[in-house]
Wavefront OBJ file of the C-alpha trace (Angstrom):
o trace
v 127.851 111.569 76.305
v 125.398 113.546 74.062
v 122.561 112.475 76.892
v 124.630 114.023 79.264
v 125.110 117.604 77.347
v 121.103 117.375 77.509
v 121.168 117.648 81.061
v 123.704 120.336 80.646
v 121.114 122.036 78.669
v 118.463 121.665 80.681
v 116.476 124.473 82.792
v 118.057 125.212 86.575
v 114.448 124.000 87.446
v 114.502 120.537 85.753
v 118.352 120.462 87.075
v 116.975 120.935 90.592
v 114.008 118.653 90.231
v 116.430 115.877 89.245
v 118.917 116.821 92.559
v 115.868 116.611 95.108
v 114.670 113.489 93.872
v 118.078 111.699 93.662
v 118.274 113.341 97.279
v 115.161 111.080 98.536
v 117.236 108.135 96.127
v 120.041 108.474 98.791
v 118.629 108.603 101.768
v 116.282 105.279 100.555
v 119.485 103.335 99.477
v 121.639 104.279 102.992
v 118.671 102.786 104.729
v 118.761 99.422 102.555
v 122.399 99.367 103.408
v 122.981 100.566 107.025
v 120.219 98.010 108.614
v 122.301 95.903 107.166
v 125.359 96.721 108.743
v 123.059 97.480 112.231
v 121.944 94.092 112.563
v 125.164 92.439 112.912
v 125.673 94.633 116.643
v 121.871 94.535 116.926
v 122.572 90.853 116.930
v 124.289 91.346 119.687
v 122.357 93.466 121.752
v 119.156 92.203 121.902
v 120.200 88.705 121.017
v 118.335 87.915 117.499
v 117.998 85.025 115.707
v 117.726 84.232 112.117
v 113.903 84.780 111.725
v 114.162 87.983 113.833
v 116.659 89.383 111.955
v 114.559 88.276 108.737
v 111.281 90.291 110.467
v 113.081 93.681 111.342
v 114.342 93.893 107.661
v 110.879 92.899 106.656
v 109.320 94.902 108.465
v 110.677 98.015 106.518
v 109.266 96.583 103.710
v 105.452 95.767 105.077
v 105.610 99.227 105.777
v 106.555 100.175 102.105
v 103.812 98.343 100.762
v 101.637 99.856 102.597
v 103.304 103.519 101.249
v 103.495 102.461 97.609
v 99.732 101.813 97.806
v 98.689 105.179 99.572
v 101.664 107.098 97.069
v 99.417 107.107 94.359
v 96.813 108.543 95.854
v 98.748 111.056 98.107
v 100.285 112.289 95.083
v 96.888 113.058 93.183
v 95.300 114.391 96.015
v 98.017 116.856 97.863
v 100.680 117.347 95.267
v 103.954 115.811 93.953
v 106.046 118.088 96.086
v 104.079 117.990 99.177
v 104.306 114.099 99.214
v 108.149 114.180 98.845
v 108.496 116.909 101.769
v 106.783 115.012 103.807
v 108.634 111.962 103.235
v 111.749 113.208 104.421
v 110.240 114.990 107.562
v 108.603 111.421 108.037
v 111.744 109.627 107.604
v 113.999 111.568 109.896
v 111.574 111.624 112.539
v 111.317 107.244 111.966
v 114.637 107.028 111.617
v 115.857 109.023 115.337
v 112.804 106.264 116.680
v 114.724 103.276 115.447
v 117.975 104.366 116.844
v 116.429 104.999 120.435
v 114.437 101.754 120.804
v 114.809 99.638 123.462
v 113.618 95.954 122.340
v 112.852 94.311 119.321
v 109.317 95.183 118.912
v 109.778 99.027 119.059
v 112.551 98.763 116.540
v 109.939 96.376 114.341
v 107.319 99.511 114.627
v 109.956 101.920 113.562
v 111.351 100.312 111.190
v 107.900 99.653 110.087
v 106.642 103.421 109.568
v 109.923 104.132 108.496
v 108.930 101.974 105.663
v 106.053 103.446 105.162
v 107.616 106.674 104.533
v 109.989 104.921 101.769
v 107.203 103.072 100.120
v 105.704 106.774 99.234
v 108.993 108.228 98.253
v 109.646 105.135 95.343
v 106.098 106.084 94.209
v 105.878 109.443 93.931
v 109.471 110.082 92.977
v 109.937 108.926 89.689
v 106.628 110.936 88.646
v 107.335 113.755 89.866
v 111.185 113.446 87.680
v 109.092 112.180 84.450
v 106.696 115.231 84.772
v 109.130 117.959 85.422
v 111.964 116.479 82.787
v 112.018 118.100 79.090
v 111.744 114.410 76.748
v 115.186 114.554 75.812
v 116.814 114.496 79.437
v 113.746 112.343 81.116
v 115.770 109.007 81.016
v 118.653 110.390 82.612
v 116.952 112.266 84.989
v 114.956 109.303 85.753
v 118.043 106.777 86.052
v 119.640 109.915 88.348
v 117.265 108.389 91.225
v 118.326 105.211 90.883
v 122.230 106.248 90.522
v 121.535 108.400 93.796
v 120.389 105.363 95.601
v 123.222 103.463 94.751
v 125.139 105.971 96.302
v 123.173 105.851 99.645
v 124.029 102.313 99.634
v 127.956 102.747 99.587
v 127.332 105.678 102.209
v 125.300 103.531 104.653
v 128.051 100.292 104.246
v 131.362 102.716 104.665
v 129.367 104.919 107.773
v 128.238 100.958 109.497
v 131.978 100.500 109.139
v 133.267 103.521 110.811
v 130.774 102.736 113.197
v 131.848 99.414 113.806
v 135.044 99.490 115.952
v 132.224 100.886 118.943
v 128.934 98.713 118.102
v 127.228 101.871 117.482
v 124.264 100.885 115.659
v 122.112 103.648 117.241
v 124.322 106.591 115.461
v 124.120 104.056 112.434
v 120.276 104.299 111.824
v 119.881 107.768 113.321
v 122.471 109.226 111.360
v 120.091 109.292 108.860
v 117.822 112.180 109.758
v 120.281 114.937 109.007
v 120.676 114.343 105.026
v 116.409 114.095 105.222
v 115.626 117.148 106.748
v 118.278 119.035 104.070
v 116.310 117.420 101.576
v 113.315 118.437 102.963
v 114.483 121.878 103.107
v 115.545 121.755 99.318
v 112.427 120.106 98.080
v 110.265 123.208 99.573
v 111.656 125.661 97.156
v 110.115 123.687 94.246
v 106.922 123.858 92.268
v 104.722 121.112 91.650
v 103.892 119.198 88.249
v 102.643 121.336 85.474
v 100.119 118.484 85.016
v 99.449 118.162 89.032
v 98.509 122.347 88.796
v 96.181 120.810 85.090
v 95.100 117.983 87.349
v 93.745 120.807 89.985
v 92.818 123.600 87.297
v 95.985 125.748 88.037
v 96.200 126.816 85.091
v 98.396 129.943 85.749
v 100.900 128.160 87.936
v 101.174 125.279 85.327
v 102.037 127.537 82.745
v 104.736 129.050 84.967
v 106.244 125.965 85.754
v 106.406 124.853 81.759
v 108.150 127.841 81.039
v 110.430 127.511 83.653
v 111.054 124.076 83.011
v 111.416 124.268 79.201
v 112.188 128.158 78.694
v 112.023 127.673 74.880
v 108.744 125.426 74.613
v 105.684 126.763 73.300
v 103.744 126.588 76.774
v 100.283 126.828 75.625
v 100.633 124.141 72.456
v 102.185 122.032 76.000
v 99.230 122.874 77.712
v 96.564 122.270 75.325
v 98.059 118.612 74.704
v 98.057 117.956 78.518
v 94.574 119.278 79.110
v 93.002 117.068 75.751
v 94.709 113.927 77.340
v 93.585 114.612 80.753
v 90.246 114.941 79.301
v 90.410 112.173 77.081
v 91.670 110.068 80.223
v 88.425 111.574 82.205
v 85.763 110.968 79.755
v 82.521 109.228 80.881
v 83.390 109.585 84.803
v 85.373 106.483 84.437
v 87.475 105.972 87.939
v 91.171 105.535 87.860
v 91.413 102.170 88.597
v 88.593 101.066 86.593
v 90.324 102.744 83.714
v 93.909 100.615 84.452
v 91.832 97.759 84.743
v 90.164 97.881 81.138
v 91.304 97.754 77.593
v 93.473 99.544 76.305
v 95.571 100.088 79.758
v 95.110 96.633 80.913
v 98.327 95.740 78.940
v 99.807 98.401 80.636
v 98.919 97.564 84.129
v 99.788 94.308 83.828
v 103.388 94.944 82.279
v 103.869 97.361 84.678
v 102.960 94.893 87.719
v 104.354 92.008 86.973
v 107.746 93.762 86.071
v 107.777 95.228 89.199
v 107.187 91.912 90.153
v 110.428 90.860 88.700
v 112.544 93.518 89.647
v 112.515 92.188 93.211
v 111.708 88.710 93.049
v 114.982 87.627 91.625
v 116.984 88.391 94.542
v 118.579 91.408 94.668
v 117.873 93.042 98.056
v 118.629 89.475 99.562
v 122.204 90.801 99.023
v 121.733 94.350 100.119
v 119.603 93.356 103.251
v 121.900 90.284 104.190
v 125.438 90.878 102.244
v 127.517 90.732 105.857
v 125.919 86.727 106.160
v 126.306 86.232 102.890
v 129.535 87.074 102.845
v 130.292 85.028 106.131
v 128.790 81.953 104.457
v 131.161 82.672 101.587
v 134.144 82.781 103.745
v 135.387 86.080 104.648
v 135.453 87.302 108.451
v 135.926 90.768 110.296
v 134.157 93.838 109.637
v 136.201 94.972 106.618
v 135.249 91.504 104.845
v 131.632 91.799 105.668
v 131.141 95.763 105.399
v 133.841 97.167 102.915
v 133.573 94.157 100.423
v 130.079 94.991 99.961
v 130.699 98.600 99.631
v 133.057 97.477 96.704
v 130.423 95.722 95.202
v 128.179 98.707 95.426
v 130.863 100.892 93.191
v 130.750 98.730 91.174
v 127.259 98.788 90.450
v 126.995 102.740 90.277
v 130.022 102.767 87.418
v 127.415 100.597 85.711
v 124.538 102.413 86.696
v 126.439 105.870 85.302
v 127.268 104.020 82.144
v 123.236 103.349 81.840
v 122.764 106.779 82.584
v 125.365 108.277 79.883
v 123.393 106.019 77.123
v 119.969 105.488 78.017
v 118.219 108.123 76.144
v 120.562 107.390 73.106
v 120.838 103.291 72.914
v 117.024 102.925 74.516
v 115.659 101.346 77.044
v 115.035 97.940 75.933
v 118.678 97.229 75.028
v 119.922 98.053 78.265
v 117.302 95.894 80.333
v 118.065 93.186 77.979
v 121.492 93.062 78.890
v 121.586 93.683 82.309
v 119.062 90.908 82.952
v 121.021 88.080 81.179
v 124.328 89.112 82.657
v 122.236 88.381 86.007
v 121.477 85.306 84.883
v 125.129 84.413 84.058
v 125.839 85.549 87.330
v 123.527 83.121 89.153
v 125.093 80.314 86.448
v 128.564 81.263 87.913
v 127.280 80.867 91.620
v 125.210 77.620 91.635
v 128.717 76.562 89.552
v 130.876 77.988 92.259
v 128.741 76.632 95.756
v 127.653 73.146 94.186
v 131.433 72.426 93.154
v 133.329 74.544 95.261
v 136.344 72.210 95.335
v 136.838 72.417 91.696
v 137.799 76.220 92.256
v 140.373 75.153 95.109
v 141.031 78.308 97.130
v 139.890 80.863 94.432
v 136.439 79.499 95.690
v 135.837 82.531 98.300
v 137.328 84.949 95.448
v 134.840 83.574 92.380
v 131.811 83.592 95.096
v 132.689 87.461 95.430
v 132.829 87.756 91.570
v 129.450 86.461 90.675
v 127.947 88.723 93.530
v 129.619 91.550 91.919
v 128.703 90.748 88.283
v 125.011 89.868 89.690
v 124.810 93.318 91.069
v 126.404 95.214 88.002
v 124.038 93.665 85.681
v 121.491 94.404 88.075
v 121.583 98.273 88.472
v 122.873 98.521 84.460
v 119.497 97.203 84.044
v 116.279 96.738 86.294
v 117.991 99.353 88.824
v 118.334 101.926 86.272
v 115.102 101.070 84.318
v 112.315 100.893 87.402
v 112.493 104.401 87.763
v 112.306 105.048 83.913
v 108.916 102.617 83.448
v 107.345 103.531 86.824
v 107.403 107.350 85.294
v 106.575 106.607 81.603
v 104.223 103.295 81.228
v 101.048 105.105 81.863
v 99.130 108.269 80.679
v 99.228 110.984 82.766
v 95.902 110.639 84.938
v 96.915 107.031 85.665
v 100.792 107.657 86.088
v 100.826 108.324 89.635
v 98.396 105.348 90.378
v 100.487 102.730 87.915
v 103.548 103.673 89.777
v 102.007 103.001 92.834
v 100.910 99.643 91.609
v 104.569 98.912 90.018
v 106.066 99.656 93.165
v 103.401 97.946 95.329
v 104.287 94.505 93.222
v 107.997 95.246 93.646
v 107.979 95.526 97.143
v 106.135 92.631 97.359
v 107.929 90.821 95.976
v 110.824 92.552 98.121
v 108.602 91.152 101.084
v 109.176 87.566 100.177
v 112.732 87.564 99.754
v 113.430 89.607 102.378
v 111.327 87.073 104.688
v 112.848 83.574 102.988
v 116.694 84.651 102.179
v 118.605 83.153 105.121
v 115.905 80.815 105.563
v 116.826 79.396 102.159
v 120.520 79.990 102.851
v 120.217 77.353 105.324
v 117.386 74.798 103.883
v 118.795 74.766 100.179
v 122.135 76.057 100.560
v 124.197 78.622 98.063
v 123.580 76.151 94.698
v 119.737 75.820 95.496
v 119.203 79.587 96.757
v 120.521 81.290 93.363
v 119.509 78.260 91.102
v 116.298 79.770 92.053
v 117.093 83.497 91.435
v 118.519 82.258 88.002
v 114.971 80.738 87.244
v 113.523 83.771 87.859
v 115.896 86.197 86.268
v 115.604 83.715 82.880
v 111.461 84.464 83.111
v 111.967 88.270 84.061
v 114.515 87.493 80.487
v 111.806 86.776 78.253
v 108.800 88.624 79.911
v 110.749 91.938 79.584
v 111.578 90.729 75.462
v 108.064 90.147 74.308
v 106.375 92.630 76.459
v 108.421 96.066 77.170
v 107.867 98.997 74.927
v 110.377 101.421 73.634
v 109.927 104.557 75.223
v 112.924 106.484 73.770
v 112.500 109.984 72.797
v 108.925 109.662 73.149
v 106.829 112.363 74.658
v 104.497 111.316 77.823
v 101.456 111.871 76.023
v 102.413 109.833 72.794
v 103.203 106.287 74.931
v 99.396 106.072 75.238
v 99.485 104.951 71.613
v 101.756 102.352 72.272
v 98.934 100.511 74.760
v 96.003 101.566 72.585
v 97.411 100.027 69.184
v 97.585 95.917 71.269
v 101.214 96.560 72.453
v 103.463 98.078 69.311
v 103.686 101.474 68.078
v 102.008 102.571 65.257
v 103.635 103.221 62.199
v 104.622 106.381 61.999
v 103.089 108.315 59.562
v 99.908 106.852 61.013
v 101.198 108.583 64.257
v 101.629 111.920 62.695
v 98.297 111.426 61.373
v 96.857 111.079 65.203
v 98.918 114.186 65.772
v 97.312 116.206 63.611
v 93.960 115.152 63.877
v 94.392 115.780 67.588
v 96.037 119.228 67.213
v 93.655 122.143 68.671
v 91.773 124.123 65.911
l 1 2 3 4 5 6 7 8 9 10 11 12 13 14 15 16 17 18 19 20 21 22 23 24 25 26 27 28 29 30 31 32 33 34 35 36 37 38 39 40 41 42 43 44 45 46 47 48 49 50 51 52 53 54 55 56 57 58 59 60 61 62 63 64 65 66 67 68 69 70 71 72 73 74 75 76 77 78 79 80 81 82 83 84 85 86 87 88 89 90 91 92 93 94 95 96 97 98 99 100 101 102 103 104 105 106 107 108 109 110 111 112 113 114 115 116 117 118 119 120 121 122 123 124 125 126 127 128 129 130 131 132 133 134 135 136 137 138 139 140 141 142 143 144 145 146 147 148 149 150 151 152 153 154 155 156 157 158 159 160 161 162 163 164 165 166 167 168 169 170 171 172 173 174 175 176 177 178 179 180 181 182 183 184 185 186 187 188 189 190 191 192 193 194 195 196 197 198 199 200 201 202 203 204 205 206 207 208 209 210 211 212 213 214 215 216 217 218 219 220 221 222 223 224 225 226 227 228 229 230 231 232 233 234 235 236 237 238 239 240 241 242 243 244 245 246 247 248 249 250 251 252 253 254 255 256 257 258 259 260 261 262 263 264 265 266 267 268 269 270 271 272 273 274 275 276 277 278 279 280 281 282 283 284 285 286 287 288 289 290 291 292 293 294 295 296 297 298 299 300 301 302 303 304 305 306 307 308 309 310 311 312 313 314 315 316 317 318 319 320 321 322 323 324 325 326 327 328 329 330 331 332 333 334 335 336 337 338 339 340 341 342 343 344 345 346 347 348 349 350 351 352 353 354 355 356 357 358 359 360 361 362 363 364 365 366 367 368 369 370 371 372 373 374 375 376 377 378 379 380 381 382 383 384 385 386 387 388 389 390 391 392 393 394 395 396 397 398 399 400 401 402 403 404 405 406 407 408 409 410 411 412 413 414 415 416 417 418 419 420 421 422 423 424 425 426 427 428 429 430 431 432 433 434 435 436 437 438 439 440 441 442 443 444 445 446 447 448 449 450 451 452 453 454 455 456 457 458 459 460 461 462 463 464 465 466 467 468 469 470 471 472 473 474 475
């Protein structure tokens, strides 16, 4: 609970940096869960089959990719607050096109700048949280986006159930709009970055935001450190992405991608996107079965979330990843168990299929869910942060892509056993990648995790760190 008193503690500003970005978090996770809940009466409507159903959710995330790799850059070059505004103008005007299409296709292209619109939000997002957050509350502030999505999830399940009795899947998606153009209308009374003003020679306005961030922090000895790092960072006309792509913040790049990579890969939005099939396949009918159950599921996941949230900043990061990765891969054990053997379970089958999608989920958001936001933020220095996020979330929705475009697919070719037999491959590899690669961030200011990367991967001792310090220290 001591995390939590720091957010207590912290500046109205940093308090209402973290609420507009978990904002954006909700409004991303109602739209993972709603389509789901749309596309069993979309189904219906325009008659869909399996690999139709499989390219509208896709769709969504094409159109992320394609925002994650322009987030970056739209970050750097209009602002941190800008980009977020306009997502939420961009998704509520997206979202009222989905709701009023009229065929397949111009529900694809909504749903396909819609995505667009998301992919920029999961990029720029967790930067702008990690650059507005004093060090002590970053982590919580961070995991608040991922907690807020959570939340959008159970929102968008319980409204495609209220929804249900009429069919309504037009109110479902366009329902969505209102929430983003509050958010959009919080989000303007904001300031950028201090480092975004740094990044444009603001100096003025970054000092004002430091101060009002951090009331008590010595605002010039802040500034100073940002500006010799951005310099640093700029030295020898270097480009960004030449930079990421060269020692020392190769290493960093490449941990950052490929766990990105993993975040997705091993199967989580394959129950988001498709829970009401999954759940058929598992046995349960009616529309409390297939859109309460996996509201439940969802609750359960944000008390773990919260629980990641009360302790991140004190236990660390790598702790909590560690867990919440191998309870996935019991999880997955417990499935392939339950689907190959079924009859073994007798009629608790249905019941212990629902369990290891719930304990799959909860280790999921204790861990990765909580943790993405936390590493997309703090991995790189602060000229490359908003490009390494971008390239994070680029991989992870990717990687969101695939599964999104295979899960029923496999559902049907390899069955339950042979679909999460290969998620539990995958979460064992994300297991040991994330154990010999992931640094320990806690309590570490932005502009000391650059030593991490520079020293081969491990921190340097630390009176060889306090050395750096002072040899670094302005005159």
């Amino acid at each position: 609970m001591g995390r939590i008193g720091e957010l207590r503690r912290s500046s109205p500003l940093a308090l209402l940096v973290g609420v507009a970005a978990a904002s954006v978090g909700v409004i991303y996770g109602y739209d993972l869960s709603n389509i789901a809940g749309a596309l069993l009466f979309i189904e219906r409507d325009f008659g869909l089959s399996a690999a139709q159903q499989e390219m509208v959710a896709t769709a969504t995330v094409i159109g992320e990719i394609g925002g994650a790799l322009a987030g970056g850059w739209l970050a750097n070059a209009i602002g941190r607050k800008r980009s977020m505004v306009a997502v939420a103008l961009g998704y509520a005007v997206f979202a009222v096109a989905g709701a009023a299409s009229t065929s397949v296709s111009t529900l694809t292209v909504a749903r396909l700048l819609l995505g667009v619109t998301i992919g920029v939000s999961v990029v720029v997002a967790p930067v702008f949280v990690a650059e507005s957050a004093p060090a002590g509350a970053r982590g919580a502030l961070l995991v608040t986006y991922g907690v807020a999505t959570v939340i959008g999830i159970i929102v968008g399940y319980l409204a495609a159930y209220l929804l249900a009795g009429a069919g309504n899947w037009r109110a479902m998606l366009g329902l969505a709009a209102v929430p983003a153009v509050l958010v959009a209308m919080l989000l303007a009374r904001i300031p950028d970055t201090a480092r975004w003003y740094l990044l444009k020679g603001r100096v003025d306005e970054a000092r004002r935001t430091l101060r009002r961030i951090e009331p008590g922090v010595d605002a010039q000895r802040e500034l100073d450190e940002i500006s010799r790092t951005l310099r640093e960072e700029s030295s020898g006309g270097v480009g960004v992405l030449r930079e990421m792509l060269r020692r020392p913040y190769l290493r960093a790049t490449l941990f950052v991608v490929t766990l990105g990579f993993f975040i997705q890969i091993t199967g989580i939005n394959a129950i988001v996107y498709y829970s009401p099939r999954l759940f058929e396949m598992m046995g349960f009918h009616g529309d409390f079965a297939l859109l309460i159950l996996p509201a439940l599921v969802q609750v359960a996941a944000l008390v773990a979330m919260l629980v990641s949230l009360a302790i991140i900043d004190r236990v660390g990061r790598r702790p909590i990843l560690l867990s919440g990765i191998a309870t996935m891969v019991a999880a997955n054990a417990l499935l392939v168990a339950v689907f190959a053997g079924g009859e073994v379970f007798g009629g608790a089958a249905a019941a212990v299929k629902f369990g290891g999608v719930l304990l799959f989920t909860v280790g999921y958001t204790f861990g990765f869910g909580s943790l993405v936001w936390v590493y997309a933020g703090e991995s790189l220095p602060a000229r490359m942060r908003s490009m390494g996020a971008s390239a994070m979330l680029t991989s992870d929705l990717v990687a969101n892509a695939v599964v999104a475009a295979v899960f029923l697919t496999m559902l049907t070719s390899l069955g339950g056993a042979g679909t999460f037999a290969v998620f539990g491959v995958l979460a064992l590899a994300s297991l040991a990648f994330v154990y010999r690669y992931a640094p320990e961030t806690k309590g570490r200011q932005l502009e000391d995790i650059r030593h991490f990367w520079e020293n081969g991967g491990r921190w340097p001792p630390e009176d060889l760190l306090e050395d750096i310090a002072t040899a670094e220290a302005p005159a």
